[in-house]
C-alpha positions in Angstrom: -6.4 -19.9 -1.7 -8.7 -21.5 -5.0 -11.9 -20.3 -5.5 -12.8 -23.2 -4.6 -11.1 -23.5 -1.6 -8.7 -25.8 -2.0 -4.4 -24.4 -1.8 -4.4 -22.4 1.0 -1.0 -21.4 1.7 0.9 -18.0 1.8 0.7 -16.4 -0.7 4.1 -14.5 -0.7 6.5 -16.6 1.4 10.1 -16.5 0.7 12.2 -18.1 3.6 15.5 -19.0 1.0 17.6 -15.2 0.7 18.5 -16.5 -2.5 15.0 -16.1 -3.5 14.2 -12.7 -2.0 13.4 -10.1 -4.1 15.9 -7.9 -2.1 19.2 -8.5 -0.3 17.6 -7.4 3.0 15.8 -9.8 5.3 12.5 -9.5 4.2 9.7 -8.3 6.4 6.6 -7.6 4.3 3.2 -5.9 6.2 0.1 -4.4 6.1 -1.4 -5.9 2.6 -4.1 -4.4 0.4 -6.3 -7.2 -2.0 -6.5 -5.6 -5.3 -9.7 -6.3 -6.3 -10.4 -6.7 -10.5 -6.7 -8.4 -10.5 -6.8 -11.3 -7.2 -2.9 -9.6 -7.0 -1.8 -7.8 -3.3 -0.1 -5.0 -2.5 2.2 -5.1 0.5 4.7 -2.7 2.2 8.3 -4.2 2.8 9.8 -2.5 5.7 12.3 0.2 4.4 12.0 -1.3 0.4 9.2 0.2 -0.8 5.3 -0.9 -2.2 5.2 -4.1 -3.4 2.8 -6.0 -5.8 2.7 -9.8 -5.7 0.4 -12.0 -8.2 -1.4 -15.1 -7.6 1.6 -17.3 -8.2 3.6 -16.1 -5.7 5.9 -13.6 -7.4 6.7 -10.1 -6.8 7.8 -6.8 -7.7 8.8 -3.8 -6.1 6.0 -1.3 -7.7 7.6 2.2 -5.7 10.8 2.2 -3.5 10.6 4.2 -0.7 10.5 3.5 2.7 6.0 3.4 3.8 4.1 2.1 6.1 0.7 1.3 5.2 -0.9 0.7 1.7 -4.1 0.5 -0.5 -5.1 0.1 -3.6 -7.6 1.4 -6.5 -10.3 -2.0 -7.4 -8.3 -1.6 -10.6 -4.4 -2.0 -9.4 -3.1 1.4 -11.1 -3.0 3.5 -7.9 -1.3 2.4 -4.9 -2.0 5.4 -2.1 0.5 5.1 1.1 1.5 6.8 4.2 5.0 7.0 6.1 6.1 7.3 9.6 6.4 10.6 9.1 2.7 11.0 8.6 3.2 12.1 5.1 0.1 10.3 2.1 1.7 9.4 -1.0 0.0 8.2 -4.2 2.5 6.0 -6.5 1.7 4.9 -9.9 1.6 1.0 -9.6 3.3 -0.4 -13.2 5.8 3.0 -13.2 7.3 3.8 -9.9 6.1 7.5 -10.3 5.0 8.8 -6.6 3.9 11.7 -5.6 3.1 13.6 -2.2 -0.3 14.1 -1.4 -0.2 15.4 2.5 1.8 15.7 5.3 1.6 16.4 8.5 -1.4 13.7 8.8 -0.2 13.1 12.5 0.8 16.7 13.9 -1.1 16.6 16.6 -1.3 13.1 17.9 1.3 11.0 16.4 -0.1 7.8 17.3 -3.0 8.4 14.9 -2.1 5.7 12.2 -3.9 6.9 8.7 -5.2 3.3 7.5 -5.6 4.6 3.8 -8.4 3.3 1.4 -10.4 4.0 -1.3 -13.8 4.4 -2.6 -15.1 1.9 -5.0 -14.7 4.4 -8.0 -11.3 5.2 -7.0 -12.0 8.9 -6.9 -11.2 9.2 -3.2 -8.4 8.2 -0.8 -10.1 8.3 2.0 -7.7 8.0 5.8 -7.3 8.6 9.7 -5.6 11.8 10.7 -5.0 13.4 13.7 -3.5 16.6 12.2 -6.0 18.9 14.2 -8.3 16.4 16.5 -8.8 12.3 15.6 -10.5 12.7 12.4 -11.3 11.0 9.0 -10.2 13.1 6.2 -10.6 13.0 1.6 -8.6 13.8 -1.0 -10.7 13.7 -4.4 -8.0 12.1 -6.8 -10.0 13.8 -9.6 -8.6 17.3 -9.1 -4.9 15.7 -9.0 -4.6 13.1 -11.6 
């Protein structure tokens, strides 16, 4: 959608296979806005992190199979869990990923982690239930 309200429509939709971005069906989830950019980041189902602009295209940022996704205000960071309860933080215009935790759902495996982050970026903040339901931080200063 405008700012001014006017062309809502999807704003990734690609129902022709010639025009996916893959050779799999498509099934993209769980988007993050990014903020200082008006681009999303979406998780295709066993692809990887995506990052689609305003204008409808696309481009796989991090293959890998996720789950969930967020991203810095920014765009540069792109955090993201797996099913195997495992936080990852991929660099959004190289590819470059790299484990944060694991074992985020040891204890009760239904716990789905939900990442964000804080406004400055410094913290990826998520839902664990690696010990008891809880909300836990990792400060992305001391890593980066």
């Amino acid at each position: 959608m405008n700012r001014d309200g006017t062309g809502n429509g999807p704003l990734y939709f690609a129902t022709d296979p010639a025009k996916w971005i893959t050779p799999l069906k498509e099934w993209v989830a769980h988007e993050s806005f990014i903020q200082d950019t008006g681009d999303m980041a979406m998780v295709m189902e066993k692809i990887g992190l995506m990052v689609v602009k305003p204008d409808g295209s696309a481009l796989i940022a991090s293959e890998d199979s996720f789950w969930h996704c967020a991203t810095t205000r920014d765009g540069k960071w792109i955090g993201a869990d797996d099913r195997q309860g495992r936080i990852w933080l991929a660099k959004a215009r190289t590819g470059d990923v790299r484990l944060l935790a694991s074992g985020v759902m040891d204890k009760i495996p239904s716990v789905h982690p939900h990442l964000s982050f804080d406004h400055s970026g410094r913290w990826l903040v998520f839902y664990t239930g690696r010990s008891h339901e809880s909300v836990a931080l990792i400060d992305l200063q001391q890593i980066r």
